[in-house]
N, C-alpha and C positions, 0 to 999 in steps of 0.2 A: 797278208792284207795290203792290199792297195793304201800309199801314203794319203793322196788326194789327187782330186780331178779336175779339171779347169770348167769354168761356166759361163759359157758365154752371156754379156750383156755389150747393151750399148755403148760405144766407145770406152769402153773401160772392162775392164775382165775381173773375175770373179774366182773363186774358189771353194771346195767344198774339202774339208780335211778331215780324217777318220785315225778312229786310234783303238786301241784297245782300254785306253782310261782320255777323260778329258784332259790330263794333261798331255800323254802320246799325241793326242791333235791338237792342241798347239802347237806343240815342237813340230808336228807337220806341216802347221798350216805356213807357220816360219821356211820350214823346207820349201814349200811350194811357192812363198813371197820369192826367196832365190833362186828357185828352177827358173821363174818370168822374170828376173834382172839379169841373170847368165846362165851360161853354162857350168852345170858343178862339177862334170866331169874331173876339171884340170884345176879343180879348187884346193888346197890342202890344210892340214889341220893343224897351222905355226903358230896360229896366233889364239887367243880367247880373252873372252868378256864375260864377266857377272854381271847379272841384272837383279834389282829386285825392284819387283812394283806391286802397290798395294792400290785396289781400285775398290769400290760400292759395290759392283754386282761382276759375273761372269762375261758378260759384252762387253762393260768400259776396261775389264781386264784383257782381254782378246783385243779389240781397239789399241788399247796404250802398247802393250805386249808389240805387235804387226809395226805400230809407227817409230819406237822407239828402236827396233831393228833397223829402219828404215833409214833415220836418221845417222845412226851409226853406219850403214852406207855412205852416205852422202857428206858426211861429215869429215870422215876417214878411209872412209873409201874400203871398207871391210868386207866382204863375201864371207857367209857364215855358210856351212854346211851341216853341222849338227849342234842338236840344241839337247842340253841332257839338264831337264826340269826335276830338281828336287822339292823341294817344299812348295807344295800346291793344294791349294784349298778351293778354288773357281772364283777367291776376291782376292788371293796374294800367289805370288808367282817369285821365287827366286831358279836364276835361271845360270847354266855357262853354256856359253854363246863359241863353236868355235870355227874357225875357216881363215883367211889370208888377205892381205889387201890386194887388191883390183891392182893387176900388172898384165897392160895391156898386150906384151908380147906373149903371153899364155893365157889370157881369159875372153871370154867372148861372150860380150853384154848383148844382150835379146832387146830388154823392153826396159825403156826408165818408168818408173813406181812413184808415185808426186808420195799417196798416203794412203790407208785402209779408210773407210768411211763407214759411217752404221746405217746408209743404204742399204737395207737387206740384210745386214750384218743379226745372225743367229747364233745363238749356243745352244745344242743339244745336250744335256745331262745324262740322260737315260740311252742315246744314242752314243754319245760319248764320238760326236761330231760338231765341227764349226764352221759355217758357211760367212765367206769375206767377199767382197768388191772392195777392189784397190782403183782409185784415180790413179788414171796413167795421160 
């Protein structure tokens, strides 16, 4: 199964990530945030993060989920390459987060990522798909 696929929009790019459970497409759609910040090829798996977040509905979880990665980028400067989602419900998310920080002599940044928006921002349940537009 294809992870996800990119969507084109207006100055900003988008995503649509598939899974075999809605929690498998998140963990993708994260994947796919860092296929368009770098290359993962040359990424590796030294370092990790737990996350947990608890949101109202399946959206502002996907939302907080996308930005909260995002941040941890930019804060730390971390490249995640896989995401292994234990306790998920589509309102609560605990999550390890794992990949290396950004070391320019081995990684190659593509597209800076501002945040995910709910622009178009969807959750399929029964698809057990979630489509994103990230500001870039």
């Amino acid at each position: 199964m294809k992870r996800f696929r990119l969507i084109e929009h207006t100055a900003d790019v988008g995503l649509v990530a598939y899974g075999h459970s809605l929690a498998e497409a998140f963990a993708n759609a994260a994947y796919g945030l860092f296929s368009i910040i770098a290359e993962l090829k040359t990424v590796k798996e030294t370092e990790s993060r737990r996350l947990e977040l608890d949101e109202d509905d399946a959206e502002a979880l996907l939302f907080e989920w996308l930005n909260r990665l995002i941040y941890l980028f930019d804060v730390e400067m971390l490249l995640f390459k896989r995401f292994d989602i234990g306790d998920f419900d589509g309102r609560r998310l605990k999550a390890v987060c794992y990949g290396e920080k950004y070391d320019p002599s081995r990684h190659q940044l593509k597209t800076g990522v501002k945040s995910a928006t709910y622009h178009m921002l969807k959750v399929d349940r029964e698809k057990s798909q979630v489509r994103v537009i990230f500001d870039i």
